[in-house]
ROTI-292449 format. One line per 8 residues: their letters; for each residue y negated, z, x of C-alpha. Coordinates in steps of 0.25 Angstrom, whole numbers, plus 2048, in hexadecimal, padded with zeros to 3 digits. Example, Ala and Ser with C-alpha at 12.3 -4.5 7.8 and 13.67 -1.06 7.14 Angstrom:
2
as = 812,81F,831  804,81D,837
END
This chain:
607
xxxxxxxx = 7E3,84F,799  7EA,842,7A1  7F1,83F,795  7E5,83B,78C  7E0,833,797  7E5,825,793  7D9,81E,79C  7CB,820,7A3
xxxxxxxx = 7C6,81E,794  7CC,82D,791  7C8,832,7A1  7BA,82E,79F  7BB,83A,792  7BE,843,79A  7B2,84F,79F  7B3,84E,7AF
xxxxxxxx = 7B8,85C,7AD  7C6,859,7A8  7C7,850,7B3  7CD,85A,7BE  7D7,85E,7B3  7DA,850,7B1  7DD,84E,7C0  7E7,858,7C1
xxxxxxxx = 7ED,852,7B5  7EE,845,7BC  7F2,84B,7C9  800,852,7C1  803,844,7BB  802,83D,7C9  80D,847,7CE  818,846,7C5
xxxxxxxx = 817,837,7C2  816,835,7D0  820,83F,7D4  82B,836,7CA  827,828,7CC  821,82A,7DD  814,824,7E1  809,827,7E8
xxxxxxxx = 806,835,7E5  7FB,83D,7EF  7EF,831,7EF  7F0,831,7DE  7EF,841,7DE  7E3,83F,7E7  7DB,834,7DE  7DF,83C,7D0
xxxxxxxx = 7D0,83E,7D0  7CA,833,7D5  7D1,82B,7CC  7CC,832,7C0  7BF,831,7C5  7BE,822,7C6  7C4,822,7B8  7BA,82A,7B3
xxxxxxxx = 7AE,826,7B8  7B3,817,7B9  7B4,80D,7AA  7BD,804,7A8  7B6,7F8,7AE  7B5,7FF,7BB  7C0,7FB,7C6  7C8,804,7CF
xxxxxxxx = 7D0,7FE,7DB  7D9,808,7E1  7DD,805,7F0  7EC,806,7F3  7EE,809,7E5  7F7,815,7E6  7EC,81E,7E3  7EA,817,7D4
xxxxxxxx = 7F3,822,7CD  7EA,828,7C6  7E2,81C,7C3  7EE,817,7BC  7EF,825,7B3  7E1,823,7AE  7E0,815,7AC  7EA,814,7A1
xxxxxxxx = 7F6,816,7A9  7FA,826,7A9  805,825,79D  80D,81C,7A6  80A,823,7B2  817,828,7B2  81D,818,7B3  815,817,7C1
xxxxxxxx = 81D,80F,7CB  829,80E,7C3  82E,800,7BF  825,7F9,7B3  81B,806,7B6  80E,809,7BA  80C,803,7C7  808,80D,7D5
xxxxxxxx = 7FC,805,7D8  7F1,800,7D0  7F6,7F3,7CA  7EC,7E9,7C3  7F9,7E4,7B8  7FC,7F2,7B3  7EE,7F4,7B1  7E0,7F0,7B1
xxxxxxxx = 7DA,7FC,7B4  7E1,7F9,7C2  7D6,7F1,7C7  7DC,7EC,7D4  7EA,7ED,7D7  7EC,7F4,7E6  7F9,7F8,7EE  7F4,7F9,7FC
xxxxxxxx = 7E9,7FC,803  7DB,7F7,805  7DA,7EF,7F9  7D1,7F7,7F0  7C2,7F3,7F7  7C5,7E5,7F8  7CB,7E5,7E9  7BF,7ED,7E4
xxxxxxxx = 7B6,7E6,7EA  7BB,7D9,7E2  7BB,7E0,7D5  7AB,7E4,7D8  7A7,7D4,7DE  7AF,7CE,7D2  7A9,7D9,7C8  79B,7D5,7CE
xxxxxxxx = 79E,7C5,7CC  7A0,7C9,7BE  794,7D0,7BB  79A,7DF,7B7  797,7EB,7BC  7A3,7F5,7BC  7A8,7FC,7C7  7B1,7F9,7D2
xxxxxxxx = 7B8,805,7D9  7C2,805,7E6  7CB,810,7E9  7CF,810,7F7  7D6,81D,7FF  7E4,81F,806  7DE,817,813  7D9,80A,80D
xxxxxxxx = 7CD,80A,816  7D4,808,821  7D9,7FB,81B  7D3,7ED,81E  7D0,7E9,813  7C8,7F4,80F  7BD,7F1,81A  7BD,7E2,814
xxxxxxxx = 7BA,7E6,809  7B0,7F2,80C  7AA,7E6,814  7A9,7DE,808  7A4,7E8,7FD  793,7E3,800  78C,7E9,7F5  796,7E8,7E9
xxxxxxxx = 797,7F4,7E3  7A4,7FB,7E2  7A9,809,7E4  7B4,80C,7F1  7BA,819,7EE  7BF,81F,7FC  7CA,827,7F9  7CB,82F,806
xxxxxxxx = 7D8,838,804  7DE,837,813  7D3,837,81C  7C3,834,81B  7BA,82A,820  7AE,831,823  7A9,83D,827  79E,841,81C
xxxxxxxx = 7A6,84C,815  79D,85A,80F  793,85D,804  788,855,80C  78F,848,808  794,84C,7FC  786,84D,7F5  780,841,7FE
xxxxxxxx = 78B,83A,7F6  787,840,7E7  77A,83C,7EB  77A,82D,7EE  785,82B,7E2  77A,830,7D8  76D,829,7D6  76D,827,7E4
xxxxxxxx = 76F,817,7E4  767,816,7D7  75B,81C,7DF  75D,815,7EA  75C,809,7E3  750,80B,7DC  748,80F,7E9  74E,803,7EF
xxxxxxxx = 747,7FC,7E3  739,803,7E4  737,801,7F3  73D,7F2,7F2  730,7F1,7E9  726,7F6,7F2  720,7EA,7FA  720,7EA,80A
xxxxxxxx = 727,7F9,80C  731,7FC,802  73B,7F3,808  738,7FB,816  73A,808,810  744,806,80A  74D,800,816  747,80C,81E
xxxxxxxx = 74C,816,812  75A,80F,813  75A,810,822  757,81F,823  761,822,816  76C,81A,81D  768,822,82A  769,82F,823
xxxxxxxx = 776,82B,81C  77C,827,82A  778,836,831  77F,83E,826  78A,836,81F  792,82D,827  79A,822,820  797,818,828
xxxxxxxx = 7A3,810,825  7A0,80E,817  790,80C,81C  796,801,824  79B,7F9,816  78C,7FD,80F  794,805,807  790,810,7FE
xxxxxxxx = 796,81E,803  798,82A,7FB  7A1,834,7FF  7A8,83D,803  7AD,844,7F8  7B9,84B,7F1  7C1,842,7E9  7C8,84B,7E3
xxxxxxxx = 7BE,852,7DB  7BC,84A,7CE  7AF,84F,7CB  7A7,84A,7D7  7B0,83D,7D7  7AA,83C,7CB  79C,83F,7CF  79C,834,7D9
xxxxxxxx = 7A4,828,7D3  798,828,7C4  78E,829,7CD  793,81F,7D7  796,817,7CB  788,817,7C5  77E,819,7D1  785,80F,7DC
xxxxxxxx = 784,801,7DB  78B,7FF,7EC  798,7FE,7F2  79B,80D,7F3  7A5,815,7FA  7AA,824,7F5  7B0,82B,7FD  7B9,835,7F7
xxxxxxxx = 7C4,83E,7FC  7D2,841,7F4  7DD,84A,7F9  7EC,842,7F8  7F5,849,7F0  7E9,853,7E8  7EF,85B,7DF  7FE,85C,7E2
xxxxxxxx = 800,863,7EE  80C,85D,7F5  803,84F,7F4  7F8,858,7FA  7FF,85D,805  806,850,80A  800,843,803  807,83B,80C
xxxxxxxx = 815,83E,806  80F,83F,7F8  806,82F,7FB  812,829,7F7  81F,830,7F0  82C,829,7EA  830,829,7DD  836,838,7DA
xxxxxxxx = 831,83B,7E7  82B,848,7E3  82F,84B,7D6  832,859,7D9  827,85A,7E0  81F,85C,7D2  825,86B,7D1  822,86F,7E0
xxxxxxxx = 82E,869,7E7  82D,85E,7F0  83A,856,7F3  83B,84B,7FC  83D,83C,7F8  84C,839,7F6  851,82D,7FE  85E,82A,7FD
xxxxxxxx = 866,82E,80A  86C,81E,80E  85D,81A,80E  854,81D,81A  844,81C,817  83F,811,81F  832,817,825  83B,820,82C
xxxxxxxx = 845,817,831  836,811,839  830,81C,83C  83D,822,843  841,814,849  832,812,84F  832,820,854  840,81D,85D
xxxxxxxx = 83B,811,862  82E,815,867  834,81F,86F  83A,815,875  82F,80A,876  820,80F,877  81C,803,873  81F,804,866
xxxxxxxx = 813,806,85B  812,808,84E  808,802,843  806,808,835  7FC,805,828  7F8,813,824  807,816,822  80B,81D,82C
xxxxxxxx = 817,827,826  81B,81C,81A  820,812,825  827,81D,82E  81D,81E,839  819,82D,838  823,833,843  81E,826,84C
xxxxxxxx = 810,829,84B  812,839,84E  81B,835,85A  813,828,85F  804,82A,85A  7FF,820,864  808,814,862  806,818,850
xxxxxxxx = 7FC,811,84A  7F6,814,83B  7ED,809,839  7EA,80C,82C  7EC,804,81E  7EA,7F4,827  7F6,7EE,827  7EE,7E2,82E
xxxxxxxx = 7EA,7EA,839  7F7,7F0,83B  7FD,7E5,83C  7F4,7DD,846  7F0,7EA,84C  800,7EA,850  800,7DC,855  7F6,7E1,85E
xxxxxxxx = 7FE,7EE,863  80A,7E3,866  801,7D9,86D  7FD,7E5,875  80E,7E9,879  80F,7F2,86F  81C,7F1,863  814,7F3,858
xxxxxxxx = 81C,7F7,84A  813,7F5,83C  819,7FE,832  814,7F9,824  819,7F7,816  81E,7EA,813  811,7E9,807  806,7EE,80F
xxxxxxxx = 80A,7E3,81B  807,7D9,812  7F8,7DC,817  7FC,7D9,826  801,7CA,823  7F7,7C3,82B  7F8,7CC,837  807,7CB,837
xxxxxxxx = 805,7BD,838  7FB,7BB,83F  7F9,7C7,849  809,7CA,84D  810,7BE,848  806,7B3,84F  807,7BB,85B  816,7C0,85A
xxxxxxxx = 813,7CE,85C  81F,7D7,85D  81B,7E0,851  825,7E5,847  820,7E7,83A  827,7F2,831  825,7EF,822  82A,7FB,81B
xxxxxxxx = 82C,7FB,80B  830,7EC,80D  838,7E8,7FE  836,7EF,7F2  82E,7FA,7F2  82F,800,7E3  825,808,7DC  81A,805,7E5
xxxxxxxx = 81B,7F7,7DF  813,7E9,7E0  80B,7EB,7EA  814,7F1,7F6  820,7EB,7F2  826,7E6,802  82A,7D8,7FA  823,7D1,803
xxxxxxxx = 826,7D0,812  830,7C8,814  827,7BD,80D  81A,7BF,815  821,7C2,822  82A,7B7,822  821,7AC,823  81B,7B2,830
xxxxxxxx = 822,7AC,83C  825,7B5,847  827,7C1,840  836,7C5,83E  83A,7CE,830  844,7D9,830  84A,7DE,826  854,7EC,828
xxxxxxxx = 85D,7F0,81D  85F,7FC,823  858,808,82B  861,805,838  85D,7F7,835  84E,7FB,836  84D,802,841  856,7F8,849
xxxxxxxx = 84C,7EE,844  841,7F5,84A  847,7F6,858  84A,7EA,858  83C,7E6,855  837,7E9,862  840,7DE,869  839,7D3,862
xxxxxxxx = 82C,7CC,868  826,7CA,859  823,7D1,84E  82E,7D3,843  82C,7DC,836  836,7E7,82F  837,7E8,822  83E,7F3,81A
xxxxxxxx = 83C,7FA,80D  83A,80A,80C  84A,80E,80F  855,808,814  863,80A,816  867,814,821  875,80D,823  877,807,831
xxxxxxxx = 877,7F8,82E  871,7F3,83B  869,7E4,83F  870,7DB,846  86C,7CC,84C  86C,7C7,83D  86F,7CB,82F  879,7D5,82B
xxxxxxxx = 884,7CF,822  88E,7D6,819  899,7CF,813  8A1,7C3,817  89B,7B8,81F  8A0,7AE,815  89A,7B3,809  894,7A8,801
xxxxxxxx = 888,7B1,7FC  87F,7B7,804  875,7C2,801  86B,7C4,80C  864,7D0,809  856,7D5,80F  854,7E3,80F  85C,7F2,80D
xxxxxxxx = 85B,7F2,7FE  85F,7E3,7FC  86B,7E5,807  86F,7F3,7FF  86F,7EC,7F2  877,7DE,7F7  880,7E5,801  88C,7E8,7F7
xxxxxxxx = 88D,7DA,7F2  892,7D7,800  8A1,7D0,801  8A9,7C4,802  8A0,7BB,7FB  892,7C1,7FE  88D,7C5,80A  880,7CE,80B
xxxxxxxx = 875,7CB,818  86E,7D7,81B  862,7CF,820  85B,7D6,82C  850,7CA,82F  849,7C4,825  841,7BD,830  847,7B4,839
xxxxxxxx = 855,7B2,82F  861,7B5,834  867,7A5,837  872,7A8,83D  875,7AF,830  870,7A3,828  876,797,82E  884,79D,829
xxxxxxxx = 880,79C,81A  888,790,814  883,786,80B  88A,78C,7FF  887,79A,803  87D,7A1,7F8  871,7A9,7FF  86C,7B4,7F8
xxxxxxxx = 85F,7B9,800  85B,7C7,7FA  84E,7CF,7FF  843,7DA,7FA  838,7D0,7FA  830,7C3,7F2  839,7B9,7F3  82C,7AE,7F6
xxxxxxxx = 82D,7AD,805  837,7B9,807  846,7B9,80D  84E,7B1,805  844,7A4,806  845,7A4,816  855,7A6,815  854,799,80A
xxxxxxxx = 84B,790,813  854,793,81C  863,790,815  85D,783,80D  862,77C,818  86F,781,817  86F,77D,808  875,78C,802
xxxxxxxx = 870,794,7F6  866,79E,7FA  861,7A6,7EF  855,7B0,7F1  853,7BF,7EB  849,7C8,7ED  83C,7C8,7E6  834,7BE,7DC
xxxxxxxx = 826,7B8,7DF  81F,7C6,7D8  81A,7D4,7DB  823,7DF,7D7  81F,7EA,7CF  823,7F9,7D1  832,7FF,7D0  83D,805,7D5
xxxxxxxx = 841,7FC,7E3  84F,7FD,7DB  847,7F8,7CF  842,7ED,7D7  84E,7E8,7DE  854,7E8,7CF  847,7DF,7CA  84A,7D5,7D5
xxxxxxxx = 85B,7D6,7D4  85A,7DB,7E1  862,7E8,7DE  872,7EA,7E1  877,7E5,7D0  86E,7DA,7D1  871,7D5,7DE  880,7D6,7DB
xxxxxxx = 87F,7D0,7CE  877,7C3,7D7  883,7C3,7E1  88E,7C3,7D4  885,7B6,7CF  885,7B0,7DA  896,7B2,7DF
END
């Protein structure tokens, strides 16, 4: 059946009968193409039939914003896209994330968190300055409402009508669960608000009581509403409820979003619930190790038997080398803390928050609060450490700046995933921090090349009276390459061509082309420079600065400003003024001539 269905056009054919089979169909597909290419596995098994659903109730005017993003899978299959599933995340391939380029039907591009309200809600204001009148939709699950910018944008909403999907598949928001809610909510979705209206009408007409009555009518139905069905947060924003119901069960969705669709003209919230992983039961028993899986990381997986990820032995996963480096040095200091986004196992702090619960601290998808929430742990004597990817504390800019740094708050900030990231692509590439840290005075960057390098680092980061930040990518080397008081240099002092290198994989890739006429930096501090380093560069000496982010404010410019006195060549590598797609990280190093042949090739130019 999945193979006719070419777009919505051949969904909508469909009776609602064929729809469960057409789920299972979906579900089988999601599997092995995922289980090849990795992705984010157990939240698209959980939406298969929510997103047939919204297809088949929803036309082609209709706009959908999926928050995160991660969940679109199946979207992407039925908009078009499901004979190059099989390309997903591969370089020049479909995209993991909706992605407003590779099609129209992606009506908002989204990779994080806590954009899909706020987006919505644009597309319905701008749709409503135009005059039209299709429908806007916004998928939001996985924790989005703990985000910030989700209460902005609740706060926002008024009366434009729009539709919020709640997709509840960890946890719910309300207590209003049973058969008593469920037929309040098939009751107020029908002719309910049509009704409503029209004795809103009739009562408006009659002279001198009809307005009375009908504020008294309002008061004792929002009474009533408040004694047996308590969504008072939603009540709160004036926004519609309806809810809670399985999301999983295709008819009922389907039930609810047509008569949603032609019976309510208000901001209205449903409230659904998914089960993660629905439909492959190694997903459904553990949807945490099945949220994200790396590419081949479960191929076997498809006929039963599950085999774990294979990382290669030199390399150690970075979240480890945290969590275990964190968990010694609390030992030894109580007033150690730790601070994550929602993350908790990605970044390695599992065993920490099992063997110090009150010094852990899940704040939830706000990276803004995490970060000025740990200004205000350090302010108070505790040694705060904010474990976030390097793409999400993008979002924390202003209380970097403005709560630690100002103040110069002795907070260490972990970006994990800094560099290339690969098939995850444009919108979590860890590019980036070295530019929008750098210009922040006060605040000191690390960069370890090595896991003994990292976990050094992190010691040592409780010696400083400021705040300094760590960045790393997912591995790195399990050699003993150790920090000293500056850079670590390989090859001969007198070289005439150095490579400073920033970061594991750039080190790995340079680190043969060391010798008697190139000398390779292994550069541990991005922020402040090492000078005593630089002030024995020579005037004819040729610089090659080379790191994993946008050359615009990264590296390489600060080591320039700094040797144009001098009067040598500097030249800068690392990536152009652009967003980069999804690949391989090898591919990627390749597209930027950051990998081991194109580096040597560089260097032979240059000698």
């Amino acid at each position: 059946m999945l193979e006719n269905i070419k777009n919505i056009h051949d969904l909508q054919k469909l009776d609602v009968k064929q729809l469960p089979q057409l789920c299972q169909e979906i579900r089988q597909k999601l599997v092995e193409d995922v289980s090849r290419n990795g992705g984010h596995l157990a939240s698209n098994l959980g939406v298969v039939e929510l997103s047939v659903a919204l297809h088949y109730v929803f036309g082609d005017d209709d706009k959908i914003v999926w928050d995160v993003g991660h969940q679109s899978y199946v979207h992407k299959i039925l908009t078009s896209r499901g004979e190059n599933f099989c390309t997903l995340r591969q370089k020049d391939g479909l995209c993991g994330f909706p992605d407003s380029a590779e099609s129209d039907r992606d009506s908002f591009g989204t990779g994080h968190a806590g954009t899909a309200i706020s987006a919505a809600l644009g597309l319905a204001k701008a749709r409503d300055v135009a005059g039209q009148n299709h429908n806007v939709v916004a998928v939001v699950g996985d924790g989005a409402m703990t985000c910030g910018t989700t209460y902005e944008a609740l706060n926002n909403i008024g009366k434009t009508k729009m539709l919020i999907i709640l997709n509840d598949n960890n946890m719910s928001i309300s207590d209003n669960v049973g058969s008593a809610t469920r037929n309040m909510s098939k009751m107020r979705v029908g002719k309910y608000d049509k009704n409503k209206r029209r004795l809103k009408a009739f009562l408006h007409k009659i002279p001198l009581i009809g307005k009375p009555i009908y504020k008294f009518l309002r008061w004792c139905k929002r009474r009533a509403k408040l004694g047996f069905v308590r969504n008072s947060y939603f009540d709160t924003f004036n926004l519609k409820y309806i809810g809670i119901i399985d999301g999983n069960e295709i008819k009922d969705l389907i039930y609810y979003l047509k008569n949603i669709r032609d019976n309510v003209d208000k901001p209205t919230v449903l409230h659904i619930i998914t089960k993660k992983g629905k439909g492959y039961a190694p997903a459904e028993q553990d949807p945490v190790k099945y949220h994200a899986v790396p590419v081949g990381g479960f191929a076997d997986d498809v006929d039963g038997a599950e085999q774990p990820t294979d990382v290669q032995p030199t390399f150690a996963e970075s979240s480890s080398i945290v969590g275990q480096t964190l968990c010694k040095l609390a030992s030894q200091n109580d007033k150690i803390v730790a601070i994550s986004a929602a993350m908790t196992n990605a970044v390695g702090l599992k065993d920490f928050a099992e063997n110090y619960p009150n010094r852990f601290f899940d704040v939830g998808i706000a990276e803004e609060h995490a970060v000025t929430f740990s200004a205000g742990l350090a302010k108070g004597g505790a040694r705060p450490f904010v474990c976030i990817y390097s793409t999400f504390m993008q979002r924390a800019y202003d209380q970097i700046l403005h709560d630690v740094a100002i103040q110069n708050l002795p907070v260490t900030l972990l970006l994990d995933r800094a560099g290339f990231v690969g098939e995850d692509g444009k919108t979590h590439q860890g590019l980036f921090d070295l530019s929008y840290l750098g210009n922040i005075p006060n605040l000191k960057i690390w960069t370890p090349a090595t896991a003994t390098q990292l976990e050094q680092m992190m010691e040592k980061s409780l010696a400083e009276q400021g705040p300094v930040a760590i960045r790393y990518p997912r591995t790195l080397p399990t050699d003993n390459l150790q920090i000293n008081e500056g850079w670590n240099t390989f090859g001969s002092a007198e070289a005439k061509v150095k490579l400073l290198c920033v970061g594991p994989r750039i080190l790995q890739n340079a680190i043969g082309l060391q010798s008697e006429k190139v000398q390779v930096v292994n550069v541990t501090t991005a922020k402040p420079l090492d000078n005593n380093y630089l002030a024995t560069i020579k005037v004819d000496d040729v610089v090659v600065t080379i790191e994993e982010n946008v050359l615009l404010g990264g590296f390489g410019r600060s080591v320039a400003s700094i040797l144009s006195a001098v009067g040598c060549k500097v030249i800068s590598l690392g990536v152009d003024d652009q967003f980069v797609a999804h690949a391989t990280v090898d591919e990627q190093l390749k597209q930027f001539a950051l990998d081991a042949n194109s580096l040597q090739q560089f260097v032979v130019k240059l000698l």
